[in-house]
N, C-alpha and C positions, 0 to 999 in steps of 0.2 A: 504494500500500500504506500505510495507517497504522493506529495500533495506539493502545491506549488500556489508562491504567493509571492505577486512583487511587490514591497511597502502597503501600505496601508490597504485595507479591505474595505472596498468600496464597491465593489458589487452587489446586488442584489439576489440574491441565492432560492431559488426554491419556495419565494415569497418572505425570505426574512428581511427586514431591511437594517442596512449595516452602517450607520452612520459615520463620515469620516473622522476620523482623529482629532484631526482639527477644528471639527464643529463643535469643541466643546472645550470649557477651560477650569473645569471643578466636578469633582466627584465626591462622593459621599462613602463616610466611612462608619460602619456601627460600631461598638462601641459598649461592653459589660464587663461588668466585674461579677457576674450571678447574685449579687446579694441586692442592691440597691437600683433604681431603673437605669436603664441602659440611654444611649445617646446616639445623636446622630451629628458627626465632623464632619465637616463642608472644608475639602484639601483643595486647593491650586494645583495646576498641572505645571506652573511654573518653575524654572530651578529654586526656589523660594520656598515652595509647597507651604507656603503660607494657610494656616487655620482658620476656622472658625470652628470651637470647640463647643460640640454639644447645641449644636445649631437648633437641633432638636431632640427632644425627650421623648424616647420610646420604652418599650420593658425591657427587660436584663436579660430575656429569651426570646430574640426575634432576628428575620429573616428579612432582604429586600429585593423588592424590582425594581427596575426603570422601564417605565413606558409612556412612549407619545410625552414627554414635557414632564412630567410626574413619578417619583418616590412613592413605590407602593409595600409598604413595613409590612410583616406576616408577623404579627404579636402572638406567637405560637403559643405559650403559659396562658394566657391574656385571652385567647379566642377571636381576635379580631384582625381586622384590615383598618390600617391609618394611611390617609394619603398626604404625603409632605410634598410642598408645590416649592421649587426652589427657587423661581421666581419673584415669589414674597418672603425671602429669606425663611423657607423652610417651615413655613406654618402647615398646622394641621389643617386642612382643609375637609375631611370630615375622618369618623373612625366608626365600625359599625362591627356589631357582632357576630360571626357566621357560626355560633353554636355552642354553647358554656362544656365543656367537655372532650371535644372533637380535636383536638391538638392537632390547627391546619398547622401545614409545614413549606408551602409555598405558592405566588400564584405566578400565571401563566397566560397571556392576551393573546388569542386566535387574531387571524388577518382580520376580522371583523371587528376589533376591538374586544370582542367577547370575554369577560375574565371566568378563569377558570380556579379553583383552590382543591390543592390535595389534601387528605386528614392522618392521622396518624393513628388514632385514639380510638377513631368510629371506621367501618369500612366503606368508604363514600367520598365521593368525588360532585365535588360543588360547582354550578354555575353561580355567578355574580353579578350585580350589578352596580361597580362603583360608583357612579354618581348618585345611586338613589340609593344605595348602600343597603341593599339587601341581599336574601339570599334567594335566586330565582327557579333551581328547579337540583335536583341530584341524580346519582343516580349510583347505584351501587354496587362495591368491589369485593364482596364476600365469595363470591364466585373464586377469586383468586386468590383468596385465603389458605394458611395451612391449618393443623388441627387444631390449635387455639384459636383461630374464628376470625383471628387480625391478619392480613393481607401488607402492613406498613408501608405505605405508599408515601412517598416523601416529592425527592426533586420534581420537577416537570421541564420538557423542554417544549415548542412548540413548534412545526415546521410547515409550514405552507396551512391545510386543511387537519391535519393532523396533531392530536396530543400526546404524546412520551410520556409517562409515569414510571420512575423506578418502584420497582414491589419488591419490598427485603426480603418478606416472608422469615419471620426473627420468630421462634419458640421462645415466646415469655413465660414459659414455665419451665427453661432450662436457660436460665443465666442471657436469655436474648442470644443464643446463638444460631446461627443460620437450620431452619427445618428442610432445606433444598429446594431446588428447583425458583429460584430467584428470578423473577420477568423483568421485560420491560414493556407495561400495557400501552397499547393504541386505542386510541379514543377519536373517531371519527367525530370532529367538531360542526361538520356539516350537516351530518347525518344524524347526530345525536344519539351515537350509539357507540358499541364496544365494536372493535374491526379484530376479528378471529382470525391470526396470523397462521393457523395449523390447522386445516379443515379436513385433514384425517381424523380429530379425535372427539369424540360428541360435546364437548364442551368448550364454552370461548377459552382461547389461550393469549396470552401476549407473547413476548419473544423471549423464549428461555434461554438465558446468560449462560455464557459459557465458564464464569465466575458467581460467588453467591455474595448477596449482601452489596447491593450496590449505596454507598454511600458518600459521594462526591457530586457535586452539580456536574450534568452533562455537557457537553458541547460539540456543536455542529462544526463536522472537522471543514478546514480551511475552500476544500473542493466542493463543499454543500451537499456530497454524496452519500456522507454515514455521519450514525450519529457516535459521539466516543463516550463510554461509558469506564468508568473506574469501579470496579468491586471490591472488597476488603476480607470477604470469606471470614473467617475466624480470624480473632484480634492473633497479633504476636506471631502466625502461623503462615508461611509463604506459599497459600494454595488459590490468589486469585490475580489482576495485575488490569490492565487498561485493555478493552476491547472497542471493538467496533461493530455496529449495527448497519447493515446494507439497505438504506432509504426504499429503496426498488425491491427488494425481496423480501425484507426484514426478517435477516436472517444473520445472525453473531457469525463472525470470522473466525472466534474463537480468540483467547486471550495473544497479543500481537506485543507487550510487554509487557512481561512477568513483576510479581513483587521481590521474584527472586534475584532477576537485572535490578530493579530497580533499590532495593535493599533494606524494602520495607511498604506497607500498607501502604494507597495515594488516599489522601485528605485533600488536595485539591490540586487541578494541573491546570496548563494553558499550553494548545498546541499554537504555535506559531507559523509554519511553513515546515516542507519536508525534511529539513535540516534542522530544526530547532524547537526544542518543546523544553516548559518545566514543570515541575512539583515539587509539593510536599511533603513528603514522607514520614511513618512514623515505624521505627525499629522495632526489635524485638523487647528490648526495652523501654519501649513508649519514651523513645528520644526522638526527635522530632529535625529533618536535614530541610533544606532547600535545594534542589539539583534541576540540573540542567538535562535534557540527554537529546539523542539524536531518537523521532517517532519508530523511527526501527528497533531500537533499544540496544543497540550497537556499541556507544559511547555515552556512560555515562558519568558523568561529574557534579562532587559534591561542594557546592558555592558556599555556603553556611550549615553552621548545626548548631542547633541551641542546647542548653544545658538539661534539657526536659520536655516535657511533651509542653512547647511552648507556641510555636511555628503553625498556623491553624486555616492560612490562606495565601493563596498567591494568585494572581488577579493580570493581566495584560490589559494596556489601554490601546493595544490596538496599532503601536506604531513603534517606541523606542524604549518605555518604559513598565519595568516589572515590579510590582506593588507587593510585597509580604507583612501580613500582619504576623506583629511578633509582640509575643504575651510574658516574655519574661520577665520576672517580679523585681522591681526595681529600675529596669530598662525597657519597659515598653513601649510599642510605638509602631510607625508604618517606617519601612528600611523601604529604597527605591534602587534599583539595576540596571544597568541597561541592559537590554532586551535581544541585545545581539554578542555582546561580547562578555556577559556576564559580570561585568564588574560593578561593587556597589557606586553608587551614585550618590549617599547619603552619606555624612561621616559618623552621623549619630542619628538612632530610631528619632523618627519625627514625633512629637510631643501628639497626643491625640486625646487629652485624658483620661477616660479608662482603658483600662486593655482592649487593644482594636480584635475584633472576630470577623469581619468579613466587609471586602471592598465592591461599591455598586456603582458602578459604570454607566455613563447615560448615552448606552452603546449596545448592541446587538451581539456579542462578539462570546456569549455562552450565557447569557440571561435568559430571557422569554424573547418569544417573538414577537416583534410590532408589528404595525399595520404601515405600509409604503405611504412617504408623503404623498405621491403622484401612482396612482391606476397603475399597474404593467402593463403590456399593450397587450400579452398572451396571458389568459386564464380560463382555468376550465369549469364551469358551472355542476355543481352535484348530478349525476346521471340519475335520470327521473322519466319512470315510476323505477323506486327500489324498495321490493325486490323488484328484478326483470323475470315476468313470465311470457316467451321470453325476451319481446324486446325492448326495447331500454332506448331514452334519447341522451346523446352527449353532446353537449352544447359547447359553444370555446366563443371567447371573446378572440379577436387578434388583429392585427394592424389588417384596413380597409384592402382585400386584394390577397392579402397574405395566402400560399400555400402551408397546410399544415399537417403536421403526420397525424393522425389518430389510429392509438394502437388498443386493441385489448389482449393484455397479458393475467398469465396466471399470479400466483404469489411467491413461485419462484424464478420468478420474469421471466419468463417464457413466453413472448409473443405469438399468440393465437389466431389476428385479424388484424388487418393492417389497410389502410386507405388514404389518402391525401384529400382534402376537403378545405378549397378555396372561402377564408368570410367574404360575406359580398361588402357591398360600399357601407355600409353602416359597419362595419368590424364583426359582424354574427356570424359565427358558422353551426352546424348542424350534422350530425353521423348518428341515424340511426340503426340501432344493434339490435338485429334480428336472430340472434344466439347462436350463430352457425360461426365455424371456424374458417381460415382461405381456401381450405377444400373442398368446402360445403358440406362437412359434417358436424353435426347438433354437440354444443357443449352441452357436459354434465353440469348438475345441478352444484354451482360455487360459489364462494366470492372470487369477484375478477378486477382487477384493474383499470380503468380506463386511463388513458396514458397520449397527452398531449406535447408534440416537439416542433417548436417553432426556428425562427433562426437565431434568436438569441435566448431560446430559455427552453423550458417545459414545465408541465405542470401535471398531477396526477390525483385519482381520486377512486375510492370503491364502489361497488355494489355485488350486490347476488342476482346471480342467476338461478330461479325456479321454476323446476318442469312437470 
């Protein structure tokens, strides 16, 4: 697998949108000590990295986003969503509750704006509605539960139409250690359903990890092709490492660096280009490094180590600099790197007031997914009526004129039907699927693909076929 990237990411990937580097001069740092309420520091991106400490006040256990202009805080302890608008120096602009109990753990905004929150606590995956700060519909993940009934569903990433949910599947009645078979659920945001990645076996599945216990924020690798996930398996124990998710098949390549290369559990990484990646790591002795390595896992090097399990994120803004929060007692603070030649760039942890946990970027670059400031010219509309008995219309936006592929593949991308389909002069075009494959023989009863390739992008979405 490798990937290529020249300076800054500025493309628009698969419906993410990735804002450049430069469009932004301040990020947000949280900020706990667990005992007293936690903060939010507003840093400079300047050589300066000038503060504003505790800009604002959140709880001593919480999580963030950046979406569209806005700080969206996951008050995990707390049960609630606080929106901090940094444009008015960080004020609360509303905070609402999504369920006294429910221990959410992150949210997640579909191309539509649409917010999403995973739970920890309950087995249920929420829609939202931040402005009017309720909770507008659920729906539920006990299905992917193991024998204690919890399913722990943490990160989310969001990709195009699509929702990624890491499932730990953690036996709370054995010390929280992995009960197997750890996923990573699909939630068709369009469709408003669960997208069954294994339809050999009677029951929805998500994408069985080739590692258990995923516990690191995900991110959408540099090429917008997979997704990279970090697992931790059993603490202390070198049986899991970073893999990759196939966007088009969803299907794990299987672990592609080991915790055994890498010399220890990931807590948090940043790929950067085919040449250079970092993280976190935490040893056998919950000592905690910062390294560098090559996404091969070929070369790696250890930049920093702290004297304890101290070292708890490391964050990319996306162009020249690398952000570790570092919790060591008496010297905590945010340390900065460069991003290409590793060397620190601070002489001393940046003051942040409490111990810094985690840096949020008002950038695209391993957060949630936005919504594009500007339309793409190619998109494909949900294939409707679904189910298809058995045909089905797929619809595609695309530039006035535009030739376009439409394909319908299996789910282990296998292309089954294939056609070219001109929009006329308003950008509309139209394929409809009459269940037959290029041969002209009847698919089986599945879910399928439909799968849009323009000249400068593609776009992709499910349905079933019923006979």
């Amino acid at each position: 697998m490798r990937y290529t990237l020249n300076g800054l990411i500025l493309a628009t990937v698969l419906g993410l949108s990735i804002a450049p580097a430069a469009a932004w001069d301040e990020f947000l740092v949280l900020t706990t000590d667990y005992v007293t309420y936690g903060g939010g520091t507003a840093v400079a991106r300047d050589d300066a990295w000038t503060t504003d400490i505790d800009a604002a006040t959140i709880t001593s256990d919480a999580v963030a986003r950046w979406h569209d202009g806005l700080y969206y805080v996951v008050n995990r302890g707390a049960a609630n969503i606080q929106v901090l608008d940094p444009a008015q120096d960080y004020a609360t602009l509303r905070q609402f509750s999504v369920g006294v109990g429910r221990n959410p753990q992150d949210i997640a905004f579909g191309p539509d704006g649409t917010a999403y929150v995973s739970c920890y606590d309950e087995a249920v995956l929420l829609q939202v509605d931040v402005e009017a700060g309720v909770v507008l519909d659920s729906w539920s993940t006990a299905a992917f539960a193991d024998a204690d009934g919890m399913p722990e569903t943490a990160w989310m990433q969001a990709v195009g139409g699509y929702l990624y949910i890491t499932c730990q599947r953690l036996d709370r009645d054995n010390w929280w250690n992995p009960a197997g078979g750890s996923r990573l659920l699909v939630f068709d945001m369009y469709a408003g359903d669960w997208l069954d990645t294994d339809t050999g076996t009677p029951e929805i599945d998500g994408v069985l990890l080739a590692g258990q216990n995923p516990s690191a924020r995900p991110q959408v690798s540099p090429d917008g092709n997979e997704l990279l996930v970090a697992t931790t398996g059993y603490w202390a124990t070198p049986d899991a490492g970073l893999e990759a998710i196939d966007l088009v098949t969803l299907q794990s390549g299987g672990l592609w660096v080991t915790e055994q290369q890498l010399g220890g559990e990931i807590l948090s990484f940043a790929i950067l280009d085919d040449t250079h990646a970092w993280c976190v790591v935490s040893d056998a002795t919950f000592t905690t490094h910062l390294k560098s390595f090559d996404p091969a896992g070929s070369l790696v090097n250890t930049v920093a180590s702290a004297g304890g399990y101290d070292y708890v994120d490391v964050t990319w803004d996306g162009a020249n600099q690398i952000y570790l929060c570092d919790r060591t007692v008496g010297a905590a603070g945010l340390r900065v790197y460069d991003a290409w030649t590793a060397l620190e760039l601070t002489t001393a942890p940046i003051a942040v007031g409490r111990p810094p946990f985690m840096c949020v970027l008002p950038l695209d670059g391993g957060a949630t997914a936005v919504e594009p400031s500007a339309p793409a010219p190619l998109a494909l509309r949900a294939p409707w009526p679904n189910p298809a008995n058995p045909r089905t219309s797929i619809a595609f936006t695309a530039a006035p004129g535009e030739v376009v592929r439409v394909e319908v593949c299996d789910l282990r991308g296998r292309s089954l039907r294939t056609v070219h389909v001109a929009a006329d002069g308003n950008g509309e075009g139209l394929f409809v699927f009459d269940g037959f494959d290029d041969q002209g023989r009847p698919l089986a009863s599945a879910v399928y693909r439909a799968v849009i390739s323009g000249s400068d992008r593609s776009a992709s979405g499910s349905f079933t076929l019923v006979r």
